[in-house]
C-alpha positions as CSV (number, residue, x, y, z in Angstrom):
1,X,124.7,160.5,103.4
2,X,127.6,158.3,102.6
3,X,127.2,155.4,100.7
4,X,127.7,152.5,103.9
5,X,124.3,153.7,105.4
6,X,122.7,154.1,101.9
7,X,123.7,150.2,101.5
8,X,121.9,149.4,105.0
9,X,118.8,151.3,104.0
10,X,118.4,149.7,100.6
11,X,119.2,146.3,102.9
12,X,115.9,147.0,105.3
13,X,113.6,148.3,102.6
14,X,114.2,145.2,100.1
15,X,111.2,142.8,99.7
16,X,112.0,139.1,100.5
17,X,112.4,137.2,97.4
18,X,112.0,133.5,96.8
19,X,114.6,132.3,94.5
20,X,112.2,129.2,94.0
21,X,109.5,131.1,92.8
22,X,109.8,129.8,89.2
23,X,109.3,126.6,90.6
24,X,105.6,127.3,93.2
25,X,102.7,125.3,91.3
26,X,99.8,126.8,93.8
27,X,100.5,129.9,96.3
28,X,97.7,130.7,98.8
29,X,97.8,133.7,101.5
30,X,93.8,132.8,102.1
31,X,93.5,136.9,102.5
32,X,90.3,138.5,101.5
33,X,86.6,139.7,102.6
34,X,85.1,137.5,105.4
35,X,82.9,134.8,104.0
36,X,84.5,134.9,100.6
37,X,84.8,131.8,98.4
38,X,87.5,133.7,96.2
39,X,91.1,131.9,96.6
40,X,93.7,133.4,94.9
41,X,96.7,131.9,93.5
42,X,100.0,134.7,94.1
43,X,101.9,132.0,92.4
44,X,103.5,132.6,89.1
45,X,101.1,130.3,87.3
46,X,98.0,131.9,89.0
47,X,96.1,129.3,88.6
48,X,91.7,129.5,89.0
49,X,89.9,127.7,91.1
50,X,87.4,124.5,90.0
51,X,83.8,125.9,89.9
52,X,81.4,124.4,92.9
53,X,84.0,124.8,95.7
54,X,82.7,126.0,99.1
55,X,86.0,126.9,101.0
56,X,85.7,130.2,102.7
57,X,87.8,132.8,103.8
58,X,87.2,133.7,107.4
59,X,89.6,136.8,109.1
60,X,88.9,134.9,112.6
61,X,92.1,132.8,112.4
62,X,94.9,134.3,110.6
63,X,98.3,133.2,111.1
64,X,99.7,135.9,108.4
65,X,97.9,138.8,106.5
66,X,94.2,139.4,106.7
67,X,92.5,135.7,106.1
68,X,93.1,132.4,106.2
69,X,90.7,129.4,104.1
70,X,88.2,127.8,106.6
71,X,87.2,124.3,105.8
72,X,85.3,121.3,106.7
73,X,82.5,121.7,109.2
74,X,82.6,125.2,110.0
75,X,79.4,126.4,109.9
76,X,79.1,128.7,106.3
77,X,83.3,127.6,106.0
78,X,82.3,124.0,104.4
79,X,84.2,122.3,101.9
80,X,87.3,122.3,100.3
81,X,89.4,124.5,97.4
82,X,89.8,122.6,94.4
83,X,91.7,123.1,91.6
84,X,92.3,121.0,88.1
85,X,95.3,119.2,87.1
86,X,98.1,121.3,86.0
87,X,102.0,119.8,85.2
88,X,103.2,122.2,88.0
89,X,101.0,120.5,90.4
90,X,102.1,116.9,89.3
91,X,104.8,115.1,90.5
92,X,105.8,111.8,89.4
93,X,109.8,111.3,89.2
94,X,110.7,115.3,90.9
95,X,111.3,116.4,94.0
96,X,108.3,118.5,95.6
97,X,107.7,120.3,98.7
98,X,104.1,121.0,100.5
99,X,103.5,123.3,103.1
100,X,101.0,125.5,105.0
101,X,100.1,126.2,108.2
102,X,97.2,124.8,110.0
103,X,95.0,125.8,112.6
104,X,92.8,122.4,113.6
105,X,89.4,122.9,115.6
106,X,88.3,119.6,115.8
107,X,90.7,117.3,115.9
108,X,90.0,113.3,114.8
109,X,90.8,111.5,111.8
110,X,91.1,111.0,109.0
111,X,90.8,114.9,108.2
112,X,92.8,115.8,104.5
113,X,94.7,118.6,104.1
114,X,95.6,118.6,100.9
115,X,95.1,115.3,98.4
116,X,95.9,114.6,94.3
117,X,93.4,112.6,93.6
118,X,89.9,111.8,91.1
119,X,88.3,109.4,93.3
120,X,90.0,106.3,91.9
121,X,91.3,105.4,95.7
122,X,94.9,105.9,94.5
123,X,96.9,109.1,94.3
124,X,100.5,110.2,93.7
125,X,100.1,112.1,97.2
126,X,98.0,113.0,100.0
127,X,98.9,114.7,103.4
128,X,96.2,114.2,106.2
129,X,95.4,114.0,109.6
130,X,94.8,110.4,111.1
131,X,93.1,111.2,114.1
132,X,95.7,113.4,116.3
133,X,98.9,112.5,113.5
134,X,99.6,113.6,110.7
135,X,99.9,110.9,107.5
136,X,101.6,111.1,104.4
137,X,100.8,108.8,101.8
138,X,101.0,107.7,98.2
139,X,101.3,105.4,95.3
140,X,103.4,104.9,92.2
141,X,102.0,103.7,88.5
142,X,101.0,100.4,89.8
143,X,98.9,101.4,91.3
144,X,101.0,99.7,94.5
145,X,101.5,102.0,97.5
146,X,104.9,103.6,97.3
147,X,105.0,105.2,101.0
148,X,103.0,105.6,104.3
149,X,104.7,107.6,107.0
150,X,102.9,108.6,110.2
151,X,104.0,111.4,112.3
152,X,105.0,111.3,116.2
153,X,103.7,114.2,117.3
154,X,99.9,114.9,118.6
155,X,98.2,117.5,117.5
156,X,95.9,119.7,119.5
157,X,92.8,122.0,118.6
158,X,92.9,125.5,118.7
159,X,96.6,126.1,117.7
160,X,98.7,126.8,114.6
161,X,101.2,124.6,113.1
162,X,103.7,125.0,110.4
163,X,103.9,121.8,108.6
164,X,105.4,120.2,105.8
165,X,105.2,116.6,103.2
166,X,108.6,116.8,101.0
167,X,110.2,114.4,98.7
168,X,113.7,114.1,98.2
169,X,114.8,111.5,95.9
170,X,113.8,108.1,97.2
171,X,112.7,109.2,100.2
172,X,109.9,111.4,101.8
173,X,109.2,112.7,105.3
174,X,106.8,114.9,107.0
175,X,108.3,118.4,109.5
176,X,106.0,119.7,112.1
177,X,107.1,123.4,113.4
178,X,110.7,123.1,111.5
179,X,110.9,119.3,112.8
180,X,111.4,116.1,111.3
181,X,108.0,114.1,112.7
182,X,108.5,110.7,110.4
183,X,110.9,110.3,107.7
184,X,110.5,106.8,105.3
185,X,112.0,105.3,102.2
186,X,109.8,104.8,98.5
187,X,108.9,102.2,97.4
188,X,111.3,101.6,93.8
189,X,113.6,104.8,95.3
190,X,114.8,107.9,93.3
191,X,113.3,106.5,90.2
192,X,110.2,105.8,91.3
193,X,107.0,107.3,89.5
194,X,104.3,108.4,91.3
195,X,101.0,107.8,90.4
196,X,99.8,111.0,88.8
197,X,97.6,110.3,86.0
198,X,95.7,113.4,83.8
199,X,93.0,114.9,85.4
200,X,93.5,114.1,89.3
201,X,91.9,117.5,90.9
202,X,94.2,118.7,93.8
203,X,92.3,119.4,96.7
204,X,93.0,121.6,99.9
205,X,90.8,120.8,102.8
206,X,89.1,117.6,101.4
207,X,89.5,114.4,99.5
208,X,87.4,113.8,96.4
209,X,84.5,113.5,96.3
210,X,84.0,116.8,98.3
211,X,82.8,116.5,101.6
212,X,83.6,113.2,102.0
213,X,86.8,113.8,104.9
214,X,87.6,117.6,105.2
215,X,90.1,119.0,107.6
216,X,88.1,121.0,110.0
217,X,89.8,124.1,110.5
218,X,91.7,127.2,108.7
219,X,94.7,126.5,106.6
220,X,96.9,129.6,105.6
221,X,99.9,130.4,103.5
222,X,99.7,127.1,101.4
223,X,102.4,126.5,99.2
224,X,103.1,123.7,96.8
225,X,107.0,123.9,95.2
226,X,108.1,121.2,92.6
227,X,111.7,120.5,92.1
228,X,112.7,121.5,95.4
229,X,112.8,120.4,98.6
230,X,112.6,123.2,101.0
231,X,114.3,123.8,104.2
232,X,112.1,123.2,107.6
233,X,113.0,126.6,109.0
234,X,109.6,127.7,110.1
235,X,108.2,131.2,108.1
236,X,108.6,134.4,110.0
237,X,106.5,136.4,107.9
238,X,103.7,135.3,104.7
239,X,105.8,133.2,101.7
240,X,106.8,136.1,98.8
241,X,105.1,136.6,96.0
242,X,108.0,136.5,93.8
């Protein structure tokens, strides 16, 4: 076998790498046994989950692999996945990049999808549904609110979405199946600080205190990058583990 066909084998049998992965804070496929409260992290920080969260895995809806996390109103998939504050999940002067994709049942607002928060009422970020749009939001050391962008685009029940909240510098915007949906500037720019103070829980599928707005739905492949802002192409296959 010469050695141009050897090279196009090794090619097609190499497992996608993410040359980010140094930089994921929180990695979750949602995969596992039906009715499972069990979410774990495949990030390099593998991070455990707060005690008392209700979040379960459901194999109904599954946009990659063999689960996705059902919150919210579901029935027995109630609540939200909560884990404590870590510095690869804050983000007060860097660059970040959240994403998952999102699978909405009952659409009205607001619904949150992921938030940074301990209940104060302000929070360095929180991406949400307002009604049928999604909402980006946050606030610096103020506490003053240093952004509040609103997407374009409606969103439906019963369909998957690949979305995204990023910051670049001094500005943030929201993408929406590999689209720009609203784009805005922050408040004090590059520099600015968000407000990210020790112990704000991040929370996937609710807003603290639990229970109070959860998204209703399934969220899968959730992926929160600091450092980087990552490129809108939508996935094609589950984010690597590595």
């Amino acid at each position: 076998m010469n050695s141009a066909l050897l090279g196009v084998i090794a090619s097609c049998l190499t497992v996608p790498r993410d040359p980010d992965f140094s930089d994921v804070g929180l990695l979750l496929h949602g995969d596992g046994v039906m009715g499972s409260t069990t979410h774990t992290d495949s990030g390099p920080y593998h991070h455990t989950q707060s005690a008392g969260t209700a979040a379960q895995i459901s194999n109904t809806q599954v946009k990659w692999g063999t689960g996705s996390a059902q919150t919210g109103g579901g029935g027995w998939g109630v609540g939200a996945i909560v884990f404590d504050d870590h510095a690869s999940l804050q983000a007060s002067t860097e660059n970040f990049t959240i994403e998952m994709w999102i699978y909405p049942t009952a659409v009205f607002g607001p619904q949150l999808l992921i938030s940074k928060s301990i209940g104060t009422g302000f929070f360095p970020y929180q991406l949400y549904l307002d009604n049928d749009k999604l909402r980006f939001k946050g606030y610096d050391t103020g506490p003053v609110l240093a952004f509040d962008i609103t997407g374009a685009t409606t969103i439906a029940n019963n369909t998957w979405y690949f979305v995204q909240a990023r910051r670049n510098g001094g500005n943030v915007d929201i993408t929406l199946n590999g689209v720009v949906d609203a784009s805005g500037a922050i408040t004090g720019g590059a520099g600015a600080t968000l407000y990210s103070g020790a112990g704000t829980q991040m929370l996937i599928g609710d807003f603290y205190p639990l229970s109070s707005t959860p998204f209703i739905g399934f969220i899968d492949d959730f992926r929160f990058t600091k450092n980087v802002v990552r490129s809108a192409t939508i996935p094609t296959a589950a984010f690597p583990d590595a």
